[in-house]
C-alpha positions as CSV (number, residue, x, y, z in Angstrom):
1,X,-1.1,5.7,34.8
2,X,-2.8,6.0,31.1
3,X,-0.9,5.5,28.0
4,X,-0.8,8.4,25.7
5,X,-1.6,7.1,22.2
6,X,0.3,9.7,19.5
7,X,-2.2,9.2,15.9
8,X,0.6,11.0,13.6
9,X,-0.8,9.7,10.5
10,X,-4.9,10.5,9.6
11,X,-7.3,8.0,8.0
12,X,-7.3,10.1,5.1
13,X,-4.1,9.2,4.4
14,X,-5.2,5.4,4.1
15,X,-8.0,6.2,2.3
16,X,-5.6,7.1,-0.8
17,X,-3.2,4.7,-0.1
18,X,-2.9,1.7,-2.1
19,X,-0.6,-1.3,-2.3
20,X,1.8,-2.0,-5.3
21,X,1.7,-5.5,-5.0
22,X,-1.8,-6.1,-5.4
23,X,-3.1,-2.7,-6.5
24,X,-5.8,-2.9,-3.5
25,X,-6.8,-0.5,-0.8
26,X,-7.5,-2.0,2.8
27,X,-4.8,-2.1,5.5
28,X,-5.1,-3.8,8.9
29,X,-3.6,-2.8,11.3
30,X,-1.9,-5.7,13.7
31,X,-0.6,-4.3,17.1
32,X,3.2,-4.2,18.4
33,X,3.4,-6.1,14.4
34,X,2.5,-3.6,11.8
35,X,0.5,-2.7,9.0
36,X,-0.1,-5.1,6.4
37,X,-2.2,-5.1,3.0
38,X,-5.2,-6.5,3.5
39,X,-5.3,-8.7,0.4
40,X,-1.9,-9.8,0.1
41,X,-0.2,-9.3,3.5
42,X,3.1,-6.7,2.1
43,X,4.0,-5.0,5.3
44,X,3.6,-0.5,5.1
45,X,5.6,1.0,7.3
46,X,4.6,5.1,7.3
47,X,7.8,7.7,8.2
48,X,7.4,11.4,8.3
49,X,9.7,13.1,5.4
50,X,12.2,15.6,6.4
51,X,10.9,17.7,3.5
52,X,7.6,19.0,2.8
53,X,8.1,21.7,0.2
54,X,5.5,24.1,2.1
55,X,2.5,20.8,2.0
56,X,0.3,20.2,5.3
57,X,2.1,16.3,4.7
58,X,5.1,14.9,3.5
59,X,5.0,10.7,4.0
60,X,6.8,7.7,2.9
61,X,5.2,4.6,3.0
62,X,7.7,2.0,2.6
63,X,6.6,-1.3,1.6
64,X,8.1,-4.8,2.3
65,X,7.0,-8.1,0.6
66,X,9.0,-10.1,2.8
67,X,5.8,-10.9,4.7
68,X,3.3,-11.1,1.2
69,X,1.6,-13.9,0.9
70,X,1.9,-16.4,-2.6
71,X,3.6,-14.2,-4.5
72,X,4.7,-17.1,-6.7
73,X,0.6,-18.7,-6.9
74,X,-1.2,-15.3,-7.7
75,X,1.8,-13.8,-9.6
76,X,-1.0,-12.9,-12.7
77,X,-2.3,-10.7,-9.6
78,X,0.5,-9.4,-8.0
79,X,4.2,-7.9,-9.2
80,X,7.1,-8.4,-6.4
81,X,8.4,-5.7,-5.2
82,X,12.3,-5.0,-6.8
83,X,14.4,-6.6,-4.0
84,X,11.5,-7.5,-1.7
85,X,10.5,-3.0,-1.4
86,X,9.7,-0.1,-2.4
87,X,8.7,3.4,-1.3
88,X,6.5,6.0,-2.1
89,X,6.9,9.7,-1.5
90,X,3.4,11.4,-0.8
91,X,2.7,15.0,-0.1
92,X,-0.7,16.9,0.3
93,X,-2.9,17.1,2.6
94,X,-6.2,15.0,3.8
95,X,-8.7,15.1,0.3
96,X,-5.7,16.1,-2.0
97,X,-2.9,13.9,-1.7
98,X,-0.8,13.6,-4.4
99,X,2.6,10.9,-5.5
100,X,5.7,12.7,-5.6
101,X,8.1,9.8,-6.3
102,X,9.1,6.5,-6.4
103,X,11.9,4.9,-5.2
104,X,13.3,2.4,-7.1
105,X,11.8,4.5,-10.3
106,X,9.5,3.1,-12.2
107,X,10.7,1.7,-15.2
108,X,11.1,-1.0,-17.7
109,X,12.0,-3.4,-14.9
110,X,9.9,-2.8,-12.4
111,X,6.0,-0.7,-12.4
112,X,4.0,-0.3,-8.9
113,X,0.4,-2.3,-9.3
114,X,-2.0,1.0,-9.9
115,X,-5.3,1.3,-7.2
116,X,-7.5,-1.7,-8.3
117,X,-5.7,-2.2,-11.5
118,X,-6.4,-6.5,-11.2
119,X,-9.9,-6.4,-10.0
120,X,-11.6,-6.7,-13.3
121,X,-9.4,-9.9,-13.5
122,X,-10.2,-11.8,-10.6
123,X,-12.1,-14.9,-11.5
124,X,-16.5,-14.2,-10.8
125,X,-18.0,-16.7,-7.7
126,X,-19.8,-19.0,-8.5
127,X,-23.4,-18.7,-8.9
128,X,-25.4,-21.8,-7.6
129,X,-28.8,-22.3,-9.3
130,X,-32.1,-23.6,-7.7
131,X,-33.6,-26.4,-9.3
């Protein structure tokens, strides 16, 4: 008896993806767990929308930072989520994909982390010199 594996979401779709906690770009994917950010471990969970509006893909990737990691350390690098999550409405198709909306709305209390927006903060390594 084989297992029948059903891939209902494309890499593609990860490729654009990013996470508003920490603005990065890499998921891992953890079996019979979940997906998780890379960088700061906020859980993605991916649900096929009920409406597509005529586009190949309608997603929402719901994020949790009940699992993130030091929130309260790297909080110059990371923005909770408002309530512990948030989700994100994304139609298109594989090379086009495009935000449709937010949920809660961004606003004066809360704004998603944009793709990359803390890596020109991160501290540089250190550089050792040979004497």
């Amino acid at each position: 008896m084989s297992l029948e594996v059903l891939d209902r979401h494309s890499e593609a779709l990860f490729e654009f993806l990013w996470c508003p906690v920490c603005g990065q770009e890499v998921f891992t994917h953890i079996p019979f767990e979940g997906v998780f950010c890379k960088n700061c471990n906020t859980q993605v969970e991916l649900q096929e929308s009920r409406e597509t509006r005529g586009y190949e893909e309608a997603v929402l990737a719901c994020f949790d930072s009940t699992t993130t990691w030091n929130l309260h350390v790297d909080e110059k690098l990371r923005r909770d989520l408002p309530d512990g999550s948030a989700r994100v409405k994304i139609f298109g198709a594989p090379g086009a994909y495009k935000v449709d909306w937010w949920s809660p709305e961004p606003g004066e209390d809360w704004e998603p982390v944009e793709r990359r927006e803390f890596d020109d903060l991160e501290e540089p390594s250190e550089v050792s010199h040979l004497a």
